[in-house]
mmCIF file of the C-alpha atoms, coordinates in Angstrom:
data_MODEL
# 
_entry.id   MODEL 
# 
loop_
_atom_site.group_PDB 
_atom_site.id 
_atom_site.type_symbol 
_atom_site.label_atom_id 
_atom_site.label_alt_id 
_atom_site.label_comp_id 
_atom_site.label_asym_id 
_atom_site.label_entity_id 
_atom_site.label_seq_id 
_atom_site.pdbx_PDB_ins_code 
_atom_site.Cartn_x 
_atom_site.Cartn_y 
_atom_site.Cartn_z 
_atom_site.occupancy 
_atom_site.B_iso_or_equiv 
_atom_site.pdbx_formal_charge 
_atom_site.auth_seq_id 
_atom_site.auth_comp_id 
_atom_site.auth_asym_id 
_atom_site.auth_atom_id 
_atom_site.pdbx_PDB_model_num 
ATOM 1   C CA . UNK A 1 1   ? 13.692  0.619   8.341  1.00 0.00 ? 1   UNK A CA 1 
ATOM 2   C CA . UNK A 1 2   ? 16.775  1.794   6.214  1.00 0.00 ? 2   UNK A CA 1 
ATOM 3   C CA . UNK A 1 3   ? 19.836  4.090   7.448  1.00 0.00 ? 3   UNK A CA 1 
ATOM 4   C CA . UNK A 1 4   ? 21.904  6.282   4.879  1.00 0.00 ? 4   UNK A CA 1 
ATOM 5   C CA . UNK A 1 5   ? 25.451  6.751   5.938  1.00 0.00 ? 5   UNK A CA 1 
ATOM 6   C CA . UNK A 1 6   ? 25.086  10.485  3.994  1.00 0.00 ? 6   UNK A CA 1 
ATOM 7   C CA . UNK A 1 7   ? 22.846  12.501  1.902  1.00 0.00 ? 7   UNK A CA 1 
ATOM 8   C CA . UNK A 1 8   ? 23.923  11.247  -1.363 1.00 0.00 ? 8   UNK A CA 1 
ATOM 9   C CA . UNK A 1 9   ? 22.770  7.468   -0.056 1.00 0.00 ? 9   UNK A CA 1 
ATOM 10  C CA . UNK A 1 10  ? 19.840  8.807   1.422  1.00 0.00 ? 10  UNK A CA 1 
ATOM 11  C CA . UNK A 1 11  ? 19.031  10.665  -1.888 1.00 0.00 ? 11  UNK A CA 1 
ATOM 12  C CA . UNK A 1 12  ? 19.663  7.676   -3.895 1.00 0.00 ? 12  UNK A CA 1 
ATOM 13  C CA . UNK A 1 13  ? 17.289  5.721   -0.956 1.00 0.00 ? 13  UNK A CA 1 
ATOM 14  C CA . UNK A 1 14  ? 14.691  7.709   -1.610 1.00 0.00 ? 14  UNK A CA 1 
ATOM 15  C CA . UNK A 1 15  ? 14.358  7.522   -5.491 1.00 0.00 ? 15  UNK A CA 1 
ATOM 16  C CA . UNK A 1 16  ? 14.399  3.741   -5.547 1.00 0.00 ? 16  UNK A CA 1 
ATOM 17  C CA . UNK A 1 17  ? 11.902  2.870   -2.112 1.00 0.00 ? 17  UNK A CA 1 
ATOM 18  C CA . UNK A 1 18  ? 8.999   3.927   -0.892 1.00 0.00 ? 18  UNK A CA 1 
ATOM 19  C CA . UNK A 1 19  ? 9.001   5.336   2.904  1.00 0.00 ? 19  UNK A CA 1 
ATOM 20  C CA . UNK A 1 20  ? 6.285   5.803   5.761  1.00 0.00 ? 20  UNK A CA 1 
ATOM 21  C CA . UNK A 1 21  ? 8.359   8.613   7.079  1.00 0.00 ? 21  UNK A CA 1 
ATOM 22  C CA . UNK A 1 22  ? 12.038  10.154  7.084  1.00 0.00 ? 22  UNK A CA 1 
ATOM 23  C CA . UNK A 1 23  ? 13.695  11.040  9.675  1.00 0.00 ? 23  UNK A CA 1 
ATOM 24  C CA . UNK A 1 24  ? 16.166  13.488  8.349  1.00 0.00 ? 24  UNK A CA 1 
ATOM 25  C CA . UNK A 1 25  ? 19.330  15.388  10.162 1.00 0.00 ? 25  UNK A CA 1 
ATOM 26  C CA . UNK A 1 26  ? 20.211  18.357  8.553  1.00 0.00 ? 26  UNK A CA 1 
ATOM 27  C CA . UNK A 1 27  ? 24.226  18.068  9.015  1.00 0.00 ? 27  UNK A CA 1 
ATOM 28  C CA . UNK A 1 28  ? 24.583  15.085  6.932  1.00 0.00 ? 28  UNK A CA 1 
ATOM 29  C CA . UNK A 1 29  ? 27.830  14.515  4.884  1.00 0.00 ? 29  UNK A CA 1 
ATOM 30  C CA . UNK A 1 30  ? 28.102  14.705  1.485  1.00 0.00 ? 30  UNK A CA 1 
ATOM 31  C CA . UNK A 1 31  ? 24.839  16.584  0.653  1.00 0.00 ? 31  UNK A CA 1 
ATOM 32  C CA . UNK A 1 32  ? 23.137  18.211  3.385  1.00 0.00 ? 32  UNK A CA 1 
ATOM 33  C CA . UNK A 1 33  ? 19.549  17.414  4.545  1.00 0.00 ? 33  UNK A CA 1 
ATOM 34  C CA . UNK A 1 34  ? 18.009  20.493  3.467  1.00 0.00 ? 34  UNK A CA 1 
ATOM 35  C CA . UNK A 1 35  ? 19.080  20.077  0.193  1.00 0.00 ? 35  UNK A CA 1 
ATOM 36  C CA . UNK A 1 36  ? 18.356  16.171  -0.022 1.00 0.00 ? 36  UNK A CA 1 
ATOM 37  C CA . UNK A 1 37  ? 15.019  17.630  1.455  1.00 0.00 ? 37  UNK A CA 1 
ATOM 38  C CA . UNK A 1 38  ? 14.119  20.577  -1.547 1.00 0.00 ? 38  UNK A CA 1 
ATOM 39  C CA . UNK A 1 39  ? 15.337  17.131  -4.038 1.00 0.00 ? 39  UNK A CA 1 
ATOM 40  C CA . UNK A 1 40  ? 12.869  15.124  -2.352 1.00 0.00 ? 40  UNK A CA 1 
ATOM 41  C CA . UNK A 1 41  ? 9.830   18.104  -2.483 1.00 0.00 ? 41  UNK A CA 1 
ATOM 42  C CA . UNK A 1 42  ? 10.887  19.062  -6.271 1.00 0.00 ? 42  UNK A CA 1 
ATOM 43  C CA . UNK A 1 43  ? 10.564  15.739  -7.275 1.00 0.00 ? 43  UNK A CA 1 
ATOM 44  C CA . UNK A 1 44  ? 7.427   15.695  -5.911 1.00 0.00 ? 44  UNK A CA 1 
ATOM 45  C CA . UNK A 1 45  ? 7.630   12.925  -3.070 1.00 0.00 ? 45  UNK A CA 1 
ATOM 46  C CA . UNK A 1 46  ? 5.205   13.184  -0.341 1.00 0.00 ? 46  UNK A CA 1 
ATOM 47  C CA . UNK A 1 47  ? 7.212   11.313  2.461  1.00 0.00 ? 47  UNK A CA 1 
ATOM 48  C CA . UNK A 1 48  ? 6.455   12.901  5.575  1.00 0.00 ? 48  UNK A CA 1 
ATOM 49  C CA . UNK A 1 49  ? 9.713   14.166  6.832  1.00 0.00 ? 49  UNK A CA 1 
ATOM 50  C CA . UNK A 1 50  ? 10.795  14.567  10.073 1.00 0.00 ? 50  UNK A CA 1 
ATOM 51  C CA . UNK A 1 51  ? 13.657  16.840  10.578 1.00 0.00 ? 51  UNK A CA 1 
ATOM 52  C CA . UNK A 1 52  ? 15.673  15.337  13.869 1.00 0.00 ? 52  UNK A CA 1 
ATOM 53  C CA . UNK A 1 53  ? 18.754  17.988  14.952 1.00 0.00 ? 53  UNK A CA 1 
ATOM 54  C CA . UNK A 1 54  ? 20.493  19.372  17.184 1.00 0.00 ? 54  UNK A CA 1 
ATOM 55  C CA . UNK A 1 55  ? 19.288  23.125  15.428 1.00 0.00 ? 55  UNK A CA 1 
ATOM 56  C CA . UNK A 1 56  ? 17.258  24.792  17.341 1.00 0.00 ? 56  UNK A CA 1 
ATOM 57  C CA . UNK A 1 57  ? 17.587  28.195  16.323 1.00 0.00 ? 57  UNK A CA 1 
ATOM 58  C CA . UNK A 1 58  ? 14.143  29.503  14.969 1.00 0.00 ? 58  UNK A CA 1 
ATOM 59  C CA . UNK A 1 59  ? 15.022  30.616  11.954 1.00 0.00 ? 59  UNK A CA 1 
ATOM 60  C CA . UNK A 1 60  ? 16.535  26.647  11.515 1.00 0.00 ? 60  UNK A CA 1 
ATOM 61  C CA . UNK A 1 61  ? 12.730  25.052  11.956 1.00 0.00 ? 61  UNK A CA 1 
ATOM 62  C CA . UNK A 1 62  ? 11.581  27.811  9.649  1.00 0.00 ? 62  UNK A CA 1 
ATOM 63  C CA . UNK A 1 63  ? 13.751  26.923  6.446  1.00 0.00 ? 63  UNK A CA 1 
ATOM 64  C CA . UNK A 1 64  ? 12.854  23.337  7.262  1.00 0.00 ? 64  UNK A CA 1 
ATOM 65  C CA . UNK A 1 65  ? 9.277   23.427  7.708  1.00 0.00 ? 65  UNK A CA 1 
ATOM 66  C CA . UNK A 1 66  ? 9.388   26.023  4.761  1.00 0.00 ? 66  UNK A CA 1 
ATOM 67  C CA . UNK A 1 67  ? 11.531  23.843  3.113  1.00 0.00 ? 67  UNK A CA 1 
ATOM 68  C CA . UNK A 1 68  ? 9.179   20.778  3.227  1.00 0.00 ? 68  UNK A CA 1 
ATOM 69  C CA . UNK A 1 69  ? 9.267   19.304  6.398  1.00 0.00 ? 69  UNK A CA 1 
ATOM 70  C CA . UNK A 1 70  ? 6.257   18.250  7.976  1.00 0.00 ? 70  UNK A CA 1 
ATOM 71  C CA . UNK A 1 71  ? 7.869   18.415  11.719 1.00 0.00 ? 71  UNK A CA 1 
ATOM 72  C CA . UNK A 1 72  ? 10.871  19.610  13.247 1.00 0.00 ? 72  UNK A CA 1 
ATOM 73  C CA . UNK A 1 73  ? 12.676  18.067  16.842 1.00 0.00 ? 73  UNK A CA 1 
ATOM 74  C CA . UNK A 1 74  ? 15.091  19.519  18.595 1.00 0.00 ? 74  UNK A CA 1 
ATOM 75  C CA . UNK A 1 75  ? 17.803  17.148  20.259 1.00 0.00 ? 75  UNK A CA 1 
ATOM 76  C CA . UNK A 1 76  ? 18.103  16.005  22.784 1.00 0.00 ? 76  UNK A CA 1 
ATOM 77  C CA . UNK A 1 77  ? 14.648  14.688  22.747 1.00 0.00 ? 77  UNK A CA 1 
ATOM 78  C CA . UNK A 1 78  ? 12.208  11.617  23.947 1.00 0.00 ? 78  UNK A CA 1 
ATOM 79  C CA . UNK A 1 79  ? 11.976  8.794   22.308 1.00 0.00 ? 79  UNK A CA 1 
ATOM 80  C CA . UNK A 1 80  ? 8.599   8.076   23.255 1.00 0.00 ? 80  UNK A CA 1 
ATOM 81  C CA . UNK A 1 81  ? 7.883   12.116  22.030 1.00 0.00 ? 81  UNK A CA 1 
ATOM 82  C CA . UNK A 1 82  ? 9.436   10.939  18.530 1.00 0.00 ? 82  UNK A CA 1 
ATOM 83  C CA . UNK A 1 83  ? 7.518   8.003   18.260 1.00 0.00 ? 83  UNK A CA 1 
ATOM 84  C CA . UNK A 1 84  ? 4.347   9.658   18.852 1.00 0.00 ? 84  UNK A CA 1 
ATOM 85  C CA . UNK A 1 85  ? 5.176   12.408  16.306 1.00 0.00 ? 85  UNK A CA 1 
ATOM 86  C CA . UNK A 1 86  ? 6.258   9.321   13.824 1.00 0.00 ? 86  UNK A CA 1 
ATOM 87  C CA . UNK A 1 87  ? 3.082   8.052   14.260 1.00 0.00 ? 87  UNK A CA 1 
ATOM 88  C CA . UNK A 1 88  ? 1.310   11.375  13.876 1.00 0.00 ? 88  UNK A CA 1 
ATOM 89  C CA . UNK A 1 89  ? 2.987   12.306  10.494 1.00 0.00 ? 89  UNK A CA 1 
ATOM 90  C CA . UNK A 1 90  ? 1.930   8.863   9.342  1.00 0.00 ? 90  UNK A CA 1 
ATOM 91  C CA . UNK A 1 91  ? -1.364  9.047   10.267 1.00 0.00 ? 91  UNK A CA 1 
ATOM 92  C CA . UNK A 1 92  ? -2.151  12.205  8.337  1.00 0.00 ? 92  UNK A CA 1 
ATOM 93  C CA . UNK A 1 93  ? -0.427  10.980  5.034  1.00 0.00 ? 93  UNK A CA 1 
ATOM 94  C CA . UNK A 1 94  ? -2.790  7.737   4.737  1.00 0.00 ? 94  UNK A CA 1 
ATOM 95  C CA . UNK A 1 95  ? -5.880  10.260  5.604  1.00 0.00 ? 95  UNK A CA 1 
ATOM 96  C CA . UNK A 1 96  ? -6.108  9.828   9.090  1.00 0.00 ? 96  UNK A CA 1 
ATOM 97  C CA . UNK A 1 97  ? -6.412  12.400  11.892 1.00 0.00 ? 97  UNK A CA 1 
ATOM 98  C CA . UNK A 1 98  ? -7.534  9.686   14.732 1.00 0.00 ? 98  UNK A CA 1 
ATOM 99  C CA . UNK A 1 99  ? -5.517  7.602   16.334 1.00 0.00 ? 99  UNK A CA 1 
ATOM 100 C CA . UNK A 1 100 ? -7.534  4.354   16.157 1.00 0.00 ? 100 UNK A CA 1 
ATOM 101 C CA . UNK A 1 101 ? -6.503  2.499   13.262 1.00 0.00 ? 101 UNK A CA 1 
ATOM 102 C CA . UNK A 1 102 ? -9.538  0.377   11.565 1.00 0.00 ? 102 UNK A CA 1 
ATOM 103 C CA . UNK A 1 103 ? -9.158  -2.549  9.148  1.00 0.00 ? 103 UNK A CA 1 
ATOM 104 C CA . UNK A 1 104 ? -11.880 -4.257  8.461  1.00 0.00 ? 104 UNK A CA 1 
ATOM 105 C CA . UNK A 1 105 ? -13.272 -6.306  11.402 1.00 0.00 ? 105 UNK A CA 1 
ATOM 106 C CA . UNK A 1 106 ? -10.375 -5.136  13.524 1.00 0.00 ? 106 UNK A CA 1 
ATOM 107 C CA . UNK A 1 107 ? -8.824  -1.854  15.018 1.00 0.00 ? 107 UNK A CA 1 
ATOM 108 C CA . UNK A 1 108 ? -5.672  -1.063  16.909 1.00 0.00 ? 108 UNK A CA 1 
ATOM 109 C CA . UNK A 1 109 ? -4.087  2.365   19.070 1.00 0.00 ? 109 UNK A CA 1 
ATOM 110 C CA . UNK A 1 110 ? -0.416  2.357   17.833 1.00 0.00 ? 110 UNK A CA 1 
ATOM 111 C CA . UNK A 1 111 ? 0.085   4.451   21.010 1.00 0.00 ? 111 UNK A CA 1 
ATOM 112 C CA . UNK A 1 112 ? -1.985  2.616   23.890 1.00 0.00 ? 112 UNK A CA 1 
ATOM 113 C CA . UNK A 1 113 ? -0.967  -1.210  22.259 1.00 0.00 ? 113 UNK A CA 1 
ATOM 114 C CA . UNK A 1 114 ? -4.094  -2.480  22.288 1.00 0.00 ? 114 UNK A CA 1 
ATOM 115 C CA . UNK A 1 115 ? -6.105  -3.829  19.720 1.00 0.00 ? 115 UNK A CA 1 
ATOM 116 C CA . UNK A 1 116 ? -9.393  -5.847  18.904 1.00 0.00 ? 116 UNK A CA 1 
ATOM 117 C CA . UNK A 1 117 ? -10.863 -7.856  16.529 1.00 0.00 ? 117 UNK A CA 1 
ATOM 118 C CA . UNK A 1 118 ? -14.720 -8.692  15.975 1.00 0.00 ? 118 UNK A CA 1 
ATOM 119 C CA . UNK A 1 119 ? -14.681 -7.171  19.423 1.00 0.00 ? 119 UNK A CA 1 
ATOM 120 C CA . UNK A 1 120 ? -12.832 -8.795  20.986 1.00 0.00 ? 120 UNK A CA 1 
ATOM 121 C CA . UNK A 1 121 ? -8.971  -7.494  22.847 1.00 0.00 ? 121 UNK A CA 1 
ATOM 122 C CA . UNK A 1 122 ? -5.900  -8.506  21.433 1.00 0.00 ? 122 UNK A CA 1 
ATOM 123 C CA . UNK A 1 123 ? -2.467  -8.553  22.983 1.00 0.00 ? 123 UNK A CA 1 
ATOM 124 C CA . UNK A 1 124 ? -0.032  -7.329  20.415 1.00 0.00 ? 124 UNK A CA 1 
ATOM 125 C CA . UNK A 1 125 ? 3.707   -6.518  20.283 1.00 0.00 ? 125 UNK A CA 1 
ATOM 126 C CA . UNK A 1 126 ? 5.369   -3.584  19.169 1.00 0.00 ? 126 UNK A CA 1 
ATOM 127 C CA . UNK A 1 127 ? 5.799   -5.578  15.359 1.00 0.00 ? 127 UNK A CA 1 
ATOM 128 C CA . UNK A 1 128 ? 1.958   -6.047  15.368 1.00 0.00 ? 128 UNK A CA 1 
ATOM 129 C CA . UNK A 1 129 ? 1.103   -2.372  15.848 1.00 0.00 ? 129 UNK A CA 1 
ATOM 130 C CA . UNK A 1 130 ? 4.023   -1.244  13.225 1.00 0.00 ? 130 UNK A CA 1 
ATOM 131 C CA . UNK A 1 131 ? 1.950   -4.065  11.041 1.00 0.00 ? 131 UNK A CA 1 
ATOM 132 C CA . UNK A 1 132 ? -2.032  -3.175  11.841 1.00 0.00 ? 132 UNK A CA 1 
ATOM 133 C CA . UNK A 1 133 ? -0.511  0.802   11.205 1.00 0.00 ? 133 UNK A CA 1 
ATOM 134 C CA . UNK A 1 134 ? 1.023   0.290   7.645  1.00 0.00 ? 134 UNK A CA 1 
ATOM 135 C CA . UNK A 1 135 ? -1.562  -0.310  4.857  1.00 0.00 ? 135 UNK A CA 1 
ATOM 136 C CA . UNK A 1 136 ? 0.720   -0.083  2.221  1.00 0.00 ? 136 UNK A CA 1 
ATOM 137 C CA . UNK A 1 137 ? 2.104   -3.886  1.356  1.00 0.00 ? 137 UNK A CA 1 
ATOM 138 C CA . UNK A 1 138 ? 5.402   -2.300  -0.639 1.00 0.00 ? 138 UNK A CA 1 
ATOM 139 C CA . UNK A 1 139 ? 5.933   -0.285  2.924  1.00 0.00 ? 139 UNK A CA 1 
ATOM 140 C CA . UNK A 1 140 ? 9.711   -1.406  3.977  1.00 0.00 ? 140 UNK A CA 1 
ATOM 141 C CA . UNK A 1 141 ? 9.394   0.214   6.984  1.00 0.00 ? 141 UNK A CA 1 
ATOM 142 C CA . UNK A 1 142 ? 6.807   -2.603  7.701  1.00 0.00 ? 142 UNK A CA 1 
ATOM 143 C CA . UNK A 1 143 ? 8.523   -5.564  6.274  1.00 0.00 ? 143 UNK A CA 1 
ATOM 144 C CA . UNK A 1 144 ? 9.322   -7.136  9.549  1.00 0.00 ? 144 UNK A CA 1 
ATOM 145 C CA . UNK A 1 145 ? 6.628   -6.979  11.071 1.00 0.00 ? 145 UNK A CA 1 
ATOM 146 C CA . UNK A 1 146 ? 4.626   -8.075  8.227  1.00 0.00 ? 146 UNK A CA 1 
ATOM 147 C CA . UNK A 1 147 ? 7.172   -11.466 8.175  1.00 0.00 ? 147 UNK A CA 1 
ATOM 148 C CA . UNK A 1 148 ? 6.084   -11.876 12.064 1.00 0.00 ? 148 UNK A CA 1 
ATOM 149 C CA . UNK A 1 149 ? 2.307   -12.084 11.086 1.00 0.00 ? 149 UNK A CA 1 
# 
């Protein structure tokens, strides 16, 4: 997981990595998150984005879901309700609509923490789901919890 201090590091974040998701505030100094946003869309990333702010005007969520966004929270919110949306945005890049993750002999629920393999249950912590989830090896967002394996 990687923090930007602004949008310009963000932007510059963004062209060199490759993301699961974005969280993205829209009052971010130095370039502003819908515009990092429309620079992210036009150069034709797919990152789900998840626009986190303290906007809740309607016409706000419209510009960002019309700007590219693929969900929009309102603070103050749950953490457990942005997790679960996280997850969710995830899930339907890499193809998925169901929340049971399969992997060969195994399968996992990010959101119950449970998993099994050949059958049988497995007791996992939070870095084993964030691993089981990720398919993609380059993933940063994953990197730790692929170390803990």
């Amino acid at each position: 997981m990687d923090w930007a201090k602004d949008g310009v590091a963000a932007d510059l974040a963004l062209k060199t990595g490759q993301y699961a998701a974005v969280v993205l505030d829209l009052g971010l100094p130095r370039l502003s998150g819908l515009e990092l946003l429309r620079r992210v869309r036009a150069a034709g990333n797919k990152v789900p984005v998840l626009i986190l702010t303290a906007r809740d005007m309607v016409e706000d969520r419209i510009k960002g879901l019309d700007g590219g966004a693929d969900d929009y929270v309102v603070k103050p919110f749950d953490l457990h309700e942005l997790a679960g949306a996280l997850r969710a945005l995830i899930r339907r890049s890499q193809g998925e609509a169901a929340p049971l993750l399969r992997r060969r002999r195994g399968r996992a629920g990010p959101a119950a923490h449970r998993a099994a393999f050949r059958g049988r249950p497995l007791e996992l912590v939070d870095a084993g789901i964030r691993a089981a989830a990720c398919a993609d090896a380059q993933c940063r967002s994953c990197a730790v919890a692929r170390a803990a394996r």
